[in-house]
C-alpha positions in Angstrom: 69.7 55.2 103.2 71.7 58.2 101.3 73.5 61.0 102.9 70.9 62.9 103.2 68.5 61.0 105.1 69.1 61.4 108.9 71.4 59.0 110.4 70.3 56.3 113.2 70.8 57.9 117.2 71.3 55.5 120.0 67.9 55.2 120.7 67.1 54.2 117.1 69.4 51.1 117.2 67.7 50.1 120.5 64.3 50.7 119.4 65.0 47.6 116.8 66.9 45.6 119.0 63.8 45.8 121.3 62.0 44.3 118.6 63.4 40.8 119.7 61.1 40.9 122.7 58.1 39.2 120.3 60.0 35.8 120.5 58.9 35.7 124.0 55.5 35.4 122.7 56.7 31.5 121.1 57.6 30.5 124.4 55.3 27.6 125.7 55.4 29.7 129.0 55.9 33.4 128.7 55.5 33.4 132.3 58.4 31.4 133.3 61.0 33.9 134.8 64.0 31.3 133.4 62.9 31.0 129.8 62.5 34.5 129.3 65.6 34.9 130.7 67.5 32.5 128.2 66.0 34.3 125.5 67.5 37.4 126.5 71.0 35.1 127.0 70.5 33.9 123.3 70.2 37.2 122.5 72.9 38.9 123.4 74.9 36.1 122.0 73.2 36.4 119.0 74.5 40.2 118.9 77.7 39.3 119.7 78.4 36.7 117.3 77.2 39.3 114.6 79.6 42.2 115.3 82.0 39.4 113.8 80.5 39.5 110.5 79.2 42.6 110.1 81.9 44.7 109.2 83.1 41.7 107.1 84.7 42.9 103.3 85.0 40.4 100.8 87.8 42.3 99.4 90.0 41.8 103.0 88.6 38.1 103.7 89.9 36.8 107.2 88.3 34.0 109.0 86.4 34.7 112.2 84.8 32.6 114.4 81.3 31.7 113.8 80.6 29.9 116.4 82.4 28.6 119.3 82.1 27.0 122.7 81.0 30.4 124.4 79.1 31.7 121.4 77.4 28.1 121.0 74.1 28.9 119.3 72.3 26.3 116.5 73.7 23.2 117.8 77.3 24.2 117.5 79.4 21.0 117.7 81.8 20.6 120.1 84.4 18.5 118.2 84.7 21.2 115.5 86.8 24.8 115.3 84.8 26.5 112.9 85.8 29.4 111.1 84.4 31.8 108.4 84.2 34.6 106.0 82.4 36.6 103.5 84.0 36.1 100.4 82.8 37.3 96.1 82.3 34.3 94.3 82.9 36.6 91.1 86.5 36.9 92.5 90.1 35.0 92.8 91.4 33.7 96.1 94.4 32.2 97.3 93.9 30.1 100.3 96.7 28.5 102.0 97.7 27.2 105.9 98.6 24.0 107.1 96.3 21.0 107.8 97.1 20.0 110.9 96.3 16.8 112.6 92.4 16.6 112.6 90.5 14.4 110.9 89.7 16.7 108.7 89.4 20.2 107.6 86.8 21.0 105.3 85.6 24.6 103.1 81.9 25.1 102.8 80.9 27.5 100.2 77.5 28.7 100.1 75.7 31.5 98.6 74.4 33.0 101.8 75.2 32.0 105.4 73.9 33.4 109.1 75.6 36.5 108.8 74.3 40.0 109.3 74.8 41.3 106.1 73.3 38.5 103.8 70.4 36.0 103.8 71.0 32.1 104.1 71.4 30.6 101.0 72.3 26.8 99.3 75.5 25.5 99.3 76.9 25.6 96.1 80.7 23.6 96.7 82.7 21.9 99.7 86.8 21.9 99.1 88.1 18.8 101.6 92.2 19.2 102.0 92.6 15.8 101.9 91.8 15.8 98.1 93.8 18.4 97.6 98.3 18.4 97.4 99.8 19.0 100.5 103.5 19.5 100.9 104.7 19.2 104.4 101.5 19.3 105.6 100.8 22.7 103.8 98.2 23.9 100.9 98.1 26.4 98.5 95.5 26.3 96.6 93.7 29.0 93.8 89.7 29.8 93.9 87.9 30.9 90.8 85.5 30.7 88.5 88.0 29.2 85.7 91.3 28.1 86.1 93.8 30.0 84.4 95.4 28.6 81.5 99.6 29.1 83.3 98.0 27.5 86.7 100.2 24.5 87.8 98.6 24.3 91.1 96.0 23.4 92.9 92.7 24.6 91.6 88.9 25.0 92.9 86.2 26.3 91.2 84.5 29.0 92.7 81.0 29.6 91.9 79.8 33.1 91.8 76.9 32.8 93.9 79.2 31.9 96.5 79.1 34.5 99.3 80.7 33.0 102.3 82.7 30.3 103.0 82.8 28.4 106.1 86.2 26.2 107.6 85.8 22.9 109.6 88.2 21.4 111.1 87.2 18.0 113.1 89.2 16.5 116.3 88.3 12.9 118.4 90.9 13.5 120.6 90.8 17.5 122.0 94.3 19.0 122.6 95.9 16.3 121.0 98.1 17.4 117.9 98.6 20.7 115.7 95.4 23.0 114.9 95.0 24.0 111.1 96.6 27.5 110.4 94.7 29.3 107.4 94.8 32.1 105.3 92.6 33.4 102.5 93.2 36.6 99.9 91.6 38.3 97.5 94.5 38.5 94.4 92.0 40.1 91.2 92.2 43.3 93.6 94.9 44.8 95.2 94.9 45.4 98.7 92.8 48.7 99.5 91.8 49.1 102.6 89.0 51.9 103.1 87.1 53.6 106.0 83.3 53.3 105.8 81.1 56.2 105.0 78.7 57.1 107.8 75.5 56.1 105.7 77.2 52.5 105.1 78.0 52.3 109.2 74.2 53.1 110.0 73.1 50.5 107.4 75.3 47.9 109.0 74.5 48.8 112.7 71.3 48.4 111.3 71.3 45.0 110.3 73.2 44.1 113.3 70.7 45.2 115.7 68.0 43.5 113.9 70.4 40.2 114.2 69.7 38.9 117.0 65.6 38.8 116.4 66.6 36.7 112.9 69.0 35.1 114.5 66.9 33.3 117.7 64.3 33.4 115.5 66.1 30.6 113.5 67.0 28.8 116.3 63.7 28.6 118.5 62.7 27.6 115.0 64.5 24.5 115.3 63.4 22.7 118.0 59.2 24.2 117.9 59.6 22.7 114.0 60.7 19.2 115.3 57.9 19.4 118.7 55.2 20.5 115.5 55.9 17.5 113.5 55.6 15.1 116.0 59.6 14.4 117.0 59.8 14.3 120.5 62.0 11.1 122.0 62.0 10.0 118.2 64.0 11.2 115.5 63.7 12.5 112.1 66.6 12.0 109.3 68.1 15.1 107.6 70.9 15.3 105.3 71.2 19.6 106.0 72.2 19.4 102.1 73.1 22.6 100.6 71.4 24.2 103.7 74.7 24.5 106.0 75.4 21.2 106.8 78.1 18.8 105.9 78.1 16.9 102.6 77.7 13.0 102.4 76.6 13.4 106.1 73.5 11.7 107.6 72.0 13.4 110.7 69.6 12.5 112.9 68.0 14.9 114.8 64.7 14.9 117.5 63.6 16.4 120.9 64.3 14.7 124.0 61.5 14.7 126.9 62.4 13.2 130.5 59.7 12.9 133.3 60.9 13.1 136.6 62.5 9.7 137.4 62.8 9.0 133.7 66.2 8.3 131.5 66.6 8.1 127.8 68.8 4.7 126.4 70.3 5.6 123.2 71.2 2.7 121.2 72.7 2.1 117.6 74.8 0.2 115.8 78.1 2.0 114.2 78.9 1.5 110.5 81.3 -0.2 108.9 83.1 2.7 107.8 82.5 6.2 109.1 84.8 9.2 108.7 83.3 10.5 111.5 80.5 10.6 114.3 79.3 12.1 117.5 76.1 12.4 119.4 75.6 15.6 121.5 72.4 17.0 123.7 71.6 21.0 123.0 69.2 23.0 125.1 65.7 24.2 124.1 66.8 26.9 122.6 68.9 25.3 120.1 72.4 25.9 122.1 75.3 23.6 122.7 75.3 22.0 126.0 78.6 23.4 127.7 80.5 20.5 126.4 84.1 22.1 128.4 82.5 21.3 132.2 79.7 18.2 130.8 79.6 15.4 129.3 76.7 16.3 127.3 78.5 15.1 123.9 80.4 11.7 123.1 82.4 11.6 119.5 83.8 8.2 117.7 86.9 8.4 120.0 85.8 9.1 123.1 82.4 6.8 122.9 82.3 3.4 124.8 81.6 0.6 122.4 80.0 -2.5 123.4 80.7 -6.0 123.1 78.2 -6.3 120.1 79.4 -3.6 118.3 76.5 -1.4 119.8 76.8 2.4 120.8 74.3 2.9 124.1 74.4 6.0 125.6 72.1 7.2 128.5 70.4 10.6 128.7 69.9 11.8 132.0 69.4 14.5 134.9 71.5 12.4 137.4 74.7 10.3 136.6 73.2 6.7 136.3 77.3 6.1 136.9 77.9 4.8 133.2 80.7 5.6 131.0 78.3 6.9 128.1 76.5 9.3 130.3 75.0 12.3 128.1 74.4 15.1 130.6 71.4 17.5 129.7 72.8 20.3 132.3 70.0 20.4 133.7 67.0 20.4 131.0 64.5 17.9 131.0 63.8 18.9 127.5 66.0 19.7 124.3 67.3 18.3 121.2 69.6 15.9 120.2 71.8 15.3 117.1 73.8 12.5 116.0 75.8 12.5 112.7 77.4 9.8 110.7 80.2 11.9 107.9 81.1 9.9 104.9 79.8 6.6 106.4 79.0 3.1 104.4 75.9 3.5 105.9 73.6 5.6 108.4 72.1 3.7 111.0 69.2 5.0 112.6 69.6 5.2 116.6 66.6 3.1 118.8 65.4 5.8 121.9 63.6 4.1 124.9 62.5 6.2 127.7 63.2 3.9 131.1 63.3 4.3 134.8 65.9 5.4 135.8 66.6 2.7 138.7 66.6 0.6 136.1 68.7 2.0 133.7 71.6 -0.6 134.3 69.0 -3.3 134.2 68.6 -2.0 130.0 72.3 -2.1 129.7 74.6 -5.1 128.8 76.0 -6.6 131.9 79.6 -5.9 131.3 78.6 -2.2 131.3 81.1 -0.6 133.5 80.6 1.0 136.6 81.9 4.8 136.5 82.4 6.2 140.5 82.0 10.0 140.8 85.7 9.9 141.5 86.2 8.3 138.3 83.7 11.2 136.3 85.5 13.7 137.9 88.8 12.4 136.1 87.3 12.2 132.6 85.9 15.7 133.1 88.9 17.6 134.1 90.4 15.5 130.7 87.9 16.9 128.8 88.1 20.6 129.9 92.1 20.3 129.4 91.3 19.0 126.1 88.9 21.4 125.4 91.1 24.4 126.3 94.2 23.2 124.5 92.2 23.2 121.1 92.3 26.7 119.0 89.0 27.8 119.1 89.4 31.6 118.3 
């Protein structure tokens, strides 16, 4: 668009946001007065988790919230505060903050990630803090493409396809401890703050409007790719590399299916060593589970282990009254993930559908017995938890 071309009204803006309506058309039921109307919910997220990126300058980086527990599109996982921004991998950055108490906070740089104003693109480095010199708990810590020859600090090379990079910071326990603070500059520029012109507005409200079709797009992908190829109550492996996911991290990822009076045991063993690992349900549409109010996701610290070593979790509509309960919220049908992060091995997890009277009968016997009073104790923990963690 140049200045002379007519700028976007209103109407035009809505006219491509009403483009998104064609997604109903992958729904196995376009009929079905509920799915329609959680595409519209995804949708609307989807909008409002772009306005965070689209006005995004690479020359004034800040991180943002991606995702979060309210904005919990594409399997957003609930033991992360993520955070991200668009960044010029030609450029020099200083990042600095404090680590905090996680388990870990890691920088994903890729060359295009699920933002409005860029395409997705491959990873192309991942900075972990632990590797890097901390004084006091705090970083400081120089990004280019070489390091310059008076540099006594820390230094990571930044590749110039890089485009945005992409904080994670991981907690077992929620609440518990100090948050990472960060910050990121550009320093090859000085600080030059500008207002848009209109013709660079339009081409971002642009974009933005047509986000949410991309966006859903991607995620209804998700689930209808893993139903196509056969991966329903069964589950697939996936590394994500250089495609947005963790690095050194196995995943393994499927649909779940319940019939009435059906449960699903999930059943693994744990390796040796893992840095970290959780399990966690998402809805058809590729969202998070509300994991505040639910237990619809279990992590290394919170999981029950038992006797043998074994993980066993149950997936289903009703509380079978277990302490590794995985509650759908309501959907008979959706995905689940589970994740093993710098582990000595990737174990893959064993899923048999059951009745669900006998649920306890598949169990080991020393299985305790949760009461609802008991469930309701765990889940105001977890909401208190939940809140007390930074997640914007």
């Amino acid at each position: 668009m140049t200045t002379s071309d007519p700028l976007p009204g209103w109407g035009d803006y809505l006219a491509i946001l009403g483009q998104a309506d064609g997604l109903l058309d992958t729904l196995a039921d376009r009929d079905d007065p509920l799915a329609r109307q959680e595409v519209y919910r995804l949708l609307f997220l989807a909008l409002a988790s772009g306005f965070n990126s689209a006005f995004m300058d690479p020359d004034l980086p800040d991180f943002t919230p991606a995702v979060s527990n309210v904005l919990n599109g594409v399997g957003t996982n609930p033991d992360f505060i993520y955070a991200g921004t668009l960044i010029d991998g030609t450029g020099q950055y200083r990042l600095s903050g404090e680590r905090g108490d996680g388990l870990f906070l890691l920088f994903d740089f890729v060359a295009g990630g699920l933002y409005v104003t860029e395409q997705r693109g491959v990873s192309v480095g991942t900075l972990d803090i632990d590797k890097c010199t901390l004084v006091d708990g705090c970083f400081d810590i120089l990004l280019s493409g070489e390091r310059p020859m008076d540099h006594q600090g820390d230094w990571f090379r930044l590749d110039p396809r890089a485009r945005t990079v992409m904080a994670r910071q991981a907690s077992y326990e929620w609440g518990a401890g100090r948050e990472a603070r960060i910050a990121i500059e550009r320093i090859d520029r000085p600080i030059a703050p500008r207002r848009l012109e209109a013709d660079e507005v339009a081409r971002r409200l642009k974009l933005l409007a047509a986000f949410p079709e991309r966006f859903a797009g991607f995620a209804m992908g998700y689930g209808a790719g893993q139903r196509s190829r056969g991966f329903v109550n069964r589950l697939e492996h996936d590394d994500w590399a250089g495609r947005g996911g963790v690095a050194n991290q196995h995943y393994y990822q499927g649909i779940f299916r319940l019939a009435p009076g059906e449960a699903l045991i999930v059943e693994t063993e744990i390796p040796e060593q893992v840095r970290y690992w959780n399990i966690q349900l998402n809805d058809p549409l590729w969202n998070a589970i509300d994991w505040i109010n639910r237990q619809s996701s279990l992590n290394g610290g919170q999981a029950v282990l038992d006797s043998d070593g074994k993980f066993r979790a149950v997936i289903a509509l009703e509380d079978p009254g277990v302490p590794n309960w995985l509650d759908p919220g309501g959907h008979a049908e959706g995905s689940l993930m589970l994740r093993w992060t710098e582990a000595s091995s990737g174990p893959e997890p064993k899923l048999t559908i059951v009745p669900t009277a006998s649920v306890r009968e598949r169990l080991p016997p020393e299985t305790a017995v949760v009461t609802p009073a008991m469930r309701q104790d765990a889940l105001r923990k977890r909401r208190r938890g939940a809140q007390l963690r930074r997640r914007w």
